[in-house]
C-alpha positions in Angstrom: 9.2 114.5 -0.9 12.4 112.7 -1.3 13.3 110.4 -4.3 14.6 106.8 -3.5 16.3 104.8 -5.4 15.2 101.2 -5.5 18.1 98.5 -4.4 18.7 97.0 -8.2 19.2 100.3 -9.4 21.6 101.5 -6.8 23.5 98.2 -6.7 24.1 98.7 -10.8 25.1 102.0 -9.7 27.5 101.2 -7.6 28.5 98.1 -10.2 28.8 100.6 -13.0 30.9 103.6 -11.1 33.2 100.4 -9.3 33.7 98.6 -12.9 35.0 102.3 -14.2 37.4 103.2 -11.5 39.0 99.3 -11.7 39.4 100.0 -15.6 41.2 103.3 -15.1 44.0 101.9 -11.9 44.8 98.8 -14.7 45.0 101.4 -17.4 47.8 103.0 -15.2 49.3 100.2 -14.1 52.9 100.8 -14.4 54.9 98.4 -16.3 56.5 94.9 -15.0 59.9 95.3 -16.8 62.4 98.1 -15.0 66.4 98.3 -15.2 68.2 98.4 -12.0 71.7 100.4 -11.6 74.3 97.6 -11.0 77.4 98.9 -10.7 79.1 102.7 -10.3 81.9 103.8 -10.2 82.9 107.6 -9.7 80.3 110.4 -10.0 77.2 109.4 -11.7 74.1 111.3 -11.8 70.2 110.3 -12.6 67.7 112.8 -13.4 64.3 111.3 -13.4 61.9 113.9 -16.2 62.3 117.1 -15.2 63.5 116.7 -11.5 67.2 117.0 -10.1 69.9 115.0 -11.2 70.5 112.7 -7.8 73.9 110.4 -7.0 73.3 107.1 -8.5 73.2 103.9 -5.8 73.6 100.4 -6.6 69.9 98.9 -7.3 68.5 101.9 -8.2 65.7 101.7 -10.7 66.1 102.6 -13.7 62.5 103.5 -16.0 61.3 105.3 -19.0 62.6 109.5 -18.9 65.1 108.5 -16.6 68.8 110.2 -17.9 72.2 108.5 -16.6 75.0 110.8 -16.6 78.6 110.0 -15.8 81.5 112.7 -15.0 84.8 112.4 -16.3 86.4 109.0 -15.1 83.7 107.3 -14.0 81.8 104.0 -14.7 77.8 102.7 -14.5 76.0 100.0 -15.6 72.5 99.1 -15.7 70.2 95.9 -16.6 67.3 95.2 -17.7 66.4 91.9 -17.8 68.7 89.8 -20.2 70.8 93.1 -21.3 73.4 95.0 -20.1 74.2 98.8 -20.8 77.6 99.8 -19.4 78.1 104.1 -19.9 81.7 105.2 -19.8 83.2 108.3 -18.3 81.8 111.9 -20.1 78.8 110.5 -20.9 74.9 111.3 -20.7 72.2 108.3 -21.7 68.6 109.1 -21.4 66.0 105.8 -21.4 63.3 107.3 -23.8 60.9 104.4 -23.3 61.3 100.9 -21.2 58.2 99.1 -20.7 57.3 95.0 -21.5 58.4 95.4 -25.0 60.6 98.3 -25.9 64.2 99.3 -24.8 65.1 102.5 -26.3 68.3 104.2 -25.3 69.4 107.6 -26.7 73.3 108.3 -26.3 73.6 112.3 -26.1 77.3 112.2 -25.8 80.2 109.9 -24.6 80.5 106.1 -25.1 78.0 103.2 -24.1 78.5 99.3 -24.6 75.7 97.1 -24.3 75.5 93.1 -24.4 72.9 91.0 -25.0 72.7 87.7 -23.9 69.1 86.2 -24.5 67.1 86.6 -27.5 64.1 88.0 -25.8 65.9 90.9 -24.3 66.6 91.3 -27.9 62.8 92.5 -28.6 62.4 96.2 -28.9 65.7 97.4 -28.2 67.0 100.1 -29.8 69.8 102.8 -29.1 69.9 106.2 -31.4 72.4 109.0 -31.6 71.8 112.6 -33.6 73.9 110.6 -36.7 72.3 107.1 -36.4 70.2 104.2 -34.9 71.3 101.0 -34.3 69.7 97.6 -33.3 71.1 94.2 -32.4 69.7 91.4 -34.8 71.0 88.7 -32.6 72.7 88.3 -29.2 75.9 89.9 -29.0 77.9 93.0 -27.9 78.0 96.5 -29.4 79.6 99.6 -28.4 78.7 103.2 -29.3 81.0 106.3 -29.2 78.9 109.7 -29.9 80.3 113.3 -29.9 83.6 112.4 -29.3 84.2 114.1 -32.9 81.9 116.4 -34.3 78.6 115.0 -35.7 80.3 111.9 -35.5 78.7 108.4 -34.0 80.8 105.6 -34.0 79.4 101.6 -34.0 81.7 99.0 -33.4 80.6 95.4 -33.3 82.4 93.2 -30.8 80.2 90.1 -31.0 76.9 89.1 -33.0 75.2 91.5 -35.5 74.2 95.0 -35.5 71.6 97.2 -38.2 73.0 100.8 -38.4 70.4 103.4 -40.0 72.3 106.7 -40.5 70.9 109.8 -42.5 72.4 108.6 -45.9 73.0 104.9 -45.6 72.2 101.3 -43.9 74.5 99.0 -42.9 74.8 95.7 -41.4 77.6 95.2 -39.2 
């Protein structure tokens, strides 16, 4: 003999097992906030994770574990939302995290400039070398030069205000 299951029960079931796998796609929903490449000039390379480093385009997206590298002479930029993030020749940026509310940039070597227009871009952004991390306090412009000398990161200010952490000190710039 063969058990049945009554209607209710197999309509809670179903209820149950539907309510689960709609709670798990949300969970992985990816985030609503991505960069896009906007300009490049030269040879630049993105590397998404582990994968193989790939000529950039224009509008390429740009997301958490991506890694921008330019070659000698070359140019890219990339925003994300009310920011720009221009990398200079001889330079390699990884995105460690870009989602709704962080921007974090780490600058393995070279130069990177990045301008922020609009408060709310503002929120969460953060760019770290091996020597220091740095974070706008208010709309402006800041440029970063890292390895150029030994264990040596240089911030320079151009517009607005900047926090600089290093291993010994703070600074406001």
């Amino acid at each position: 003999m063969r058990p049945t299951l009554s209607f209710p029960l197999l309509n809670t079931v179903c209820a149950v097992l539907l309510a689960s796998a709609c709670s798990f796609a949300l969970a992985q929903d990816p985030p609503s906030r991505v960069g896009r490449i906007s300009t490049v000039e030269g040879q630049v390379l993105v590397r998404a994770g582990d994968g193989e480093a790939q000529n950039a385009l224009l509008n390429w997206p740009v997301t958490t574990d991506n890694r921008l590298t330019t070659l000698r002479g070359a140019l890219a930029e990339f925003r994300v939302g009310g920011a720009a993030v221009r990398l200079d020749g001889d330079s390699e940026l990884e995105v460690s995290e870009l989602d709704d509310d962080r921007l974090r940039l780490h600058l393995g070597y070279g130069s990177v400039s990045v301008r922020v227009r609009s408060p709310d871009a503002l929120r969460g952004l953060e760019l770290t070398t091996a020597q220091a991390r740095v974070t706008l306090t208010q709309p402006g412009w800041v440029r970063i030069d890292a390895g150029r000398q030994p264990d040596t990161s240089v911030v320079s200010v151009l517009e607005g205000v900047a926090d600089v952490d290093g291993a010994t000190a703070s600074v406001t710039l």
